[in-house]
N, C-alpha and C positions, 0 to 999 in steps of 0.2 A: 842565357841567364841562369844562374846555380841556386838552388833553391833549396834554404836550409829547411831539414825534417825537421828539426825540434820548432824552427819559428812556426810553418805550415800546422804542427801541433798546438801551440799555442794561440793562434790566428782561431783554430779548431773551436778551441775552449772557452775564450775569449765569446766566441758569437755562441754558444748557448748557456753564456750567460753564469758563468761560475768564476767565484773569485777567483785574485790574482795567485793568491797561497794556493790555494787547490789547485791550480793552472799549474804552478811551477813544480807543485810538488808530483804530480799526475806526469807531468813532461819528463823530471827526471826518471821514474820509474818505469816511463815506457822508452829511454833510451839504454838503460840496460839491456844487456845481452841476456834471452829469457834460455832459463833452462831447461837442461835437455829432457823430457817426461823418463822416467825408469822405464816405462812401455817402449818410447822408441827407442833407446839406448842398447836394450834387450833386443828390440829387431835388427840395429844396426847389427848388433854382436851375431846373432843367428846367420844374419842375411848377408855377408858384406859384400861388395863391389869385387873385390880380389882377395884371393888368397896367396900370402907370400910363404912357400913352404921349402923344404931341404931334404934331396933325398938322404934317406937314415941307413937302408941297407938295400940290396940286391940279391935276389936269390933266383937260379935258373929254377925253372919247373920243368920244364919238358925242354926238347931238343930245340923249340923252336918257340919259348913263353920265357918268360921271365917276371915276376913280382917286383914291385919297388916301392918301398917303404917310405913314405912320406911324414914329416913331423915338423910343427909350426915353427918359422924361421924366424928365432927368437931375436937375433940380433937387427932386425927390424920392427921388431915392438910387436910380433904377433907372436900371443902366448898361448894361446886355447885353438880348438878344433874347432869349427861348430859342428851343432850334433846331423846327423842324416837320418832319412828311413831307407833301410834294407834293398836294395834295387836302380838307386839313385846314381850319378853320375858325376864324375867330375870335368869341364872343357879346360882342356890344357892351351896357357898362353905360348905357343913356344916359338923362337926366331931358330928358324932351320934351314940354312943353305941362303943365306940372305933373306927370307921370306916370312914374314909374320905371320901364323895362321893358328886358328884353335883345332883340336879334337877332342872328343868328349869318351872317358873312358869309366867304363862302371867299375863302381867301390866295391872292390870282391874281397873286405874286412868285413865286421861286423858294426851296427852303429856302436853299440854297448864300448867296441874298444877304439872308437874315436874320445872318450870320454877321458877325464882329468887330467893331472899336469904328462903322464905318459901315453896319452892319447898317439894316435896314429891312422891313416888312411890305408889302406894298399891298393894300386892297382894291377891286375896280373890281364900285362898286354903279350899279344900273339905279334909275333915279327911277321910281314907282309916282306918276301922278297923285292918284291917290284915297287912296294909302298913307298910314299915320301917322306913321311914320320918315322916310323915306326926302325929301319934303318940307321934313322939319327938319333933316336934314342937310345940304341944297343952301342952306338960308338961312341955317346958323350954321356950320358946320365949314370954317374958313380955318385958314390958316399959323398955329402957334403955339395951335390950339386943345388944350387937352388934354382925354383922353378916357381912360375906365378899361374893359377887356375882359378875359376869360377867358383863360389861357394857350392858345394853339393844341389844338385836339382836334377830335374827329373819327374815322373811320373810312373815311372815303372817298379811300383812298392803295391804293397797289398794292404786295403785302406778295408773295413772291415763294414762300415756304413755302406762300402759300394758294392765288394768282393764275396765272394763265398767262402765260406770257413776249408775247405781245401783249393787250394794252390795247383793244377795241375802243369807244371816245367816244362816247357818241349825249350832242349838247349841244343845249339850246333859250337864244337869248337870253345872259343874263348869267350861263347852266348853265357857258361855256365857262369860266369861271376858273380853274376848278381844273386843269381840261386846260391850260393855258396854264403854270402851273406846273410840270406835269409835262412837259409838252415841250421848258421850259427845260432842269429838271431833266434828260433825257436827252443832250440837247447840249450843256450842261455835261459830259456822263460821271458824273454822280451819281446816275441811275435806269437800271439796267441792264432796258429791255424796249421793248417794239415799240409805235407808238401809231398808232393809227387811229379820226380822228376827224368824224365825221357831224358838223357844226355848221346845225342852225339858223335860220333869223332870217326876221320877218318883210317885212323893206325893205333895201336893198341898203344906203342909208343909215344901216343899224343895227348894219349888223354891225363886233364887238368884234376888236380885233386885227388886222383884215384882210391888211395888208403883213406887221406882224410874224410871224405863223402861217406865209406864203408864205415867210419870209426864214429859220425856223425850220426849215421842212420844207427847203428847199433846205442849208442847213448840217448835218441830220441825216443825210446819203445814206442814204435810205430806211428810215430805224426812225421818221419823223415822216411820214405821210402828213394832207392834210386837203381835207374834202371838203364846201363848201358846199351846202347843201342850202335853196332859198328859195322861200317861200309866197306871193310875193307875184306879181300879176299878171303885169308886164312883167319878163323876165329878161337885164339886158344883162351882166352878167361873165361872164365867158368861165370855160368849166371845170364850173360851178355846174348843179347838178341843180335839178329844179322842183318843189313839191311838199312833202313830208312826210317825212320820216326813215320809212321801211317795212320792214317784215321784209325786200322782196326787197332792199330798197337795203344792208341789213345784209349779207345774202347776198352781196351781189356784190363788197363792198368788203372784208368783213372773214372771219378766218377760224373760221366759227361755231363751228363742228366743235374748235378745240382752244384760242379766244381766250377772255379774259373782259371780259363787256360790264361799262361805267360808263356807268350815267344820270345825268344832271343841267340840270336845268332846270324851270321852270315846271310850276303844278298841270298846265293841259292837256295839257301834252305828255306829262307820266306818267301823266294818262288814255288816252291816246292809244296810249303806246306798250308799257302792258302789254295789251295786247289783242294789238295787232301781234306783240311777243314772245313771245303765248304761243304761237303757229304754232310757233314754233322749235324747241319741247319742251325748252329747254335745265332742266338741272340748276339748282335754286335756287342752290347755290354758284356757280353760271356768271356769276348777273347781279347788282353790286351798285348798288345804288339811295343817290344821296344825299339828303340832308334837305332838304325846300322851306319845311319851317314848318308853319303851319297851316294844318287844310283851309280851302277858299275856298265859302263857301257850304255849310255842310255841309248844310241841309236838301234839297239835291240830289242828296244821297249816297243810293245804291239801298237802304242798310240801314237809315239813319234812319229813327227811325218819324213818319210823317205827322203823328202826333197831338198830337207834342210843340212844330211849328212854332208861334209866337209865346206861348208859354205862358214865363214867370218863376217863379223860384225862390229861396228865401233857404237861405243856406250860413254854417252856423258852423261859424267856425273857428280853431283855434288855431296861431297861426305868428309866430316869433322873437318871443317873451314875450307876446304880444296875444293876447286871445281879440274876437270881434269879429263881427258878421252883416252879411251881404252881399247885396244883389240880384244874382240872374245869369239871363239869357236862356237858353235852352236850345240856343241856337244858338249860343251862343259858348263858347271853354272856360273850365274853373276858372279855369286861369291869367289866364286876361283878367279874368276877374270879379274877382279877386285882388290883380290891378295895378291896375284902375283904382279900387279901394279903397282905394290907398295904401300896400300893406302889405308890399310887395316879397317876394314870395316867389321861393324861388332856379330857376331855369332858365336853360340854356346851347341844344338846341338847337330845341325849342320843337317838336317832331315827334314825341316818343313815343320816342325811341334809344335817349338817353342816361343815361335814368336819372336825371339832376341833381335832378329836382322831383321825387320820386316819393315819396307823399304815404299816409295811411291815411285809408280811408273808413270812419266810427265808423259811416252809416247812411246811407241814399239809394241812388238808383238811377243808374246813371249807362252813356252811350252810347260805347263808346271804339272807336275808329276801328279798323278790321281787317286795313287795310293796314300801319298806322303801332303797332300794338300789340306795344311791344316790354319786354311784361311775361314775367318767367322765371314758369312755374307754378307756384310757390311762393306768389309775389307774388299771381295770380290766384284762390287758395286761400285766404288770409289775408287779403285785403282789402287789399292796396297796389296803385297806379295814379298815372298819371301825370297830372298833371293838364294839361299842356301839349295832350293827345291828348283829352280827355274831356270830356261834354257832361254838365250835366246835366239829366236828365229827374225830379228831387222835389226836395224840399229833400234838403240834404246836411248832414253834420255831418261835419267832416274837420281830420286834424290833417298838419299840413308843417312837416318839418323846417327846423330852422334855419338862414337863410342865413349862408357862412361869410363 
């Protein structure tokens, strides 16, 4: 039986007792379509679901980085940027080799020139030989290519209600971007704090930015310090430390006692350097850590269990109208098993953060990373997990919300 809203309204009105003019005229008014408040309209704008963008230009940076200039792809009706803070990311939607899958790459522009009708993003990604992206993007992503990503998010900016007024940077590699940002950002005068930054790298030839950082730090009169640090055998620049990013190198450069440290770069280096920083004893709130992806070999991880390595498992599951079974490795996560299935399940930054994929486990057992587990205890109570983080060790039977 179909049941008209306006009569149900009427029927409403009717029984407490208000005339029939008031009735009708109250009925019509609430079958209008209500408008949209300036508040959410403003949110929608800031926040959206996707970003439709085009790349604008290309520029190699080192032997093995490359920049890509992104600008709103107007010919779909998106005309503006939204704006970012300093640190933030963007997840790439991209079909690559047949395969749908996100990756999440930091904004290493400034926010200041994401801003009006010449606004712009950049991202400046490191080519992984052996990577599955990152290959596909050096072969297809030219001028005028368009591409769809997540509005800018993250949590890896410096918030000043939480933060300490200096910044101390431990960057490995293509980690510095988001420093890079924020260094703009304070020479602009749009980031009010102090930056101090450990960079990095393992060939003299690789390092990102190099001039620019030096030409930064000289235009900041001292709220941008930077401080190369290089692994590789022979060291001819001048300034450049040799070696490893080390608690003492922390010590000596930055001010432990009252800054707050940002990590960013490479699995190794953040195996690397929480060990080094646990010496430090600092307060968890002291250090924030950004997102690398997934882990890299996890059956090398000390809490894997041995016994799960080359063992397979099927996962059913239900995700955006599909029910559907899957093989998955145990070494890889849901979410991989899930893309390369076809079935696009939603995730932004692919680490266990965010929250975006975070999925219910109807049954099975499953390995989730310790470092990278950023389930509220609720979630760990009830049975939700993230599947971007999680191995599985049985079959699974698991249901993921809809991608929007």
């Amino acid at each position: 039986m179909k049941i008209s809203i306006r009569g149900f309204l009427l029927d409403m009105l009717a029984f407490q007792g208000l005339s029939k003019q008031r009735q009708k005229r109250i009925a019509s008014a609430s079958a209008e379509p209500m408008p949209v408040h300036p508040v959410n309209r403003l949110a929608q704008e800031i926040h959206p679901d996707r970003l439709r963008l085009i790349v604008h230009s290309v520029k190699d940076e080192t032997r093995s980085s490359r920049t890509f200039r992104l600008v709103p792809d107007r010919a779909s009706g998106f005309t503006a940027l939204p704006p970012f803070r300093a640190g933030q990311y963007l997840s790439l939607k991209v079909a690559a080799n047949g395969v749908r899958i996100t990756r999440p790459f930091s904004i290493s522009s400034a926010p200041y020139e994401a801003l009006g009708p010449q606004g712009y993003y950049d991202l400046t990604i490191k080519r992984v030989a052996d990577g599955f992206l990152t290959p596909y993007l050096w072969d297809n992503w030219k001028a005028g290519t368009a591409i769809e990503s997540s509005a800018p998010t993250g949590f890896f900016y410096h918030e000043p209600l939480r933060d300490a007024h200096q910044i101390i940077g431990l960057a490995g590699g293509s980690g510095v971007t988001p420093f890079r940002s924020m260094a703009r950002e304070i020479v602009h005068g749009s980031l009010d704090a102090e930056l101090v930054l450990l960079y990095g790298s393992s060939a003299e030839d690789d390092i990102l930015f190099y001039d620019e950082l030096k030409a930064l730090e000289r235009e900041a009169e001292g709220r941008v310090r930077i401080v190369h640090v290089l692994s590789c055998e022979k060291v001819t620049l001048p300034g450049c430390e040799a070696g490893f990013i080390t608690a003492d190198l922390v010590r000596r450069y930055g001010d432990v006692d009252q800054g707050t440290l940002f990590v960013c770069g490479p699995q190794a280096m953040y195996d690397f350097s929480r060990g080094e920083l646990a010496t430090l004893n600092l307060p968890r709130r002291r250090v924030r850590w950004e997102t690398f992806g997934e882990v890299k070999n996890i059956a090398r991880h000390p809490a894997f269990p041995p016994q799960a390595v080359g063992t397979t498992h099927r996962i059913k599951v239900q995700v955006n109208g599909v029910s559907a079974e899957v093989p998955a490795s145990a070494t890889e996560t849901v979410l991989v098993a899930l893309e390369r299935a076809g079935l696009e399940p939603p995730s932004q930054c692919r680490s266990g953060e965010c929250g975006y994929c975070r999925a219910l486990l109807l049954s099975g057992d499953i390995f989730v990373v310790p470092e990278t587990d950023g389930r509220r205890a609720a979630d760990c109570e009830f049975g939700y997990f993230h599947p971007c983080s999680s191995y599985p060790l049985s079959d699974l039977e698991v249901r993921v919300p809809q991608t929007p």
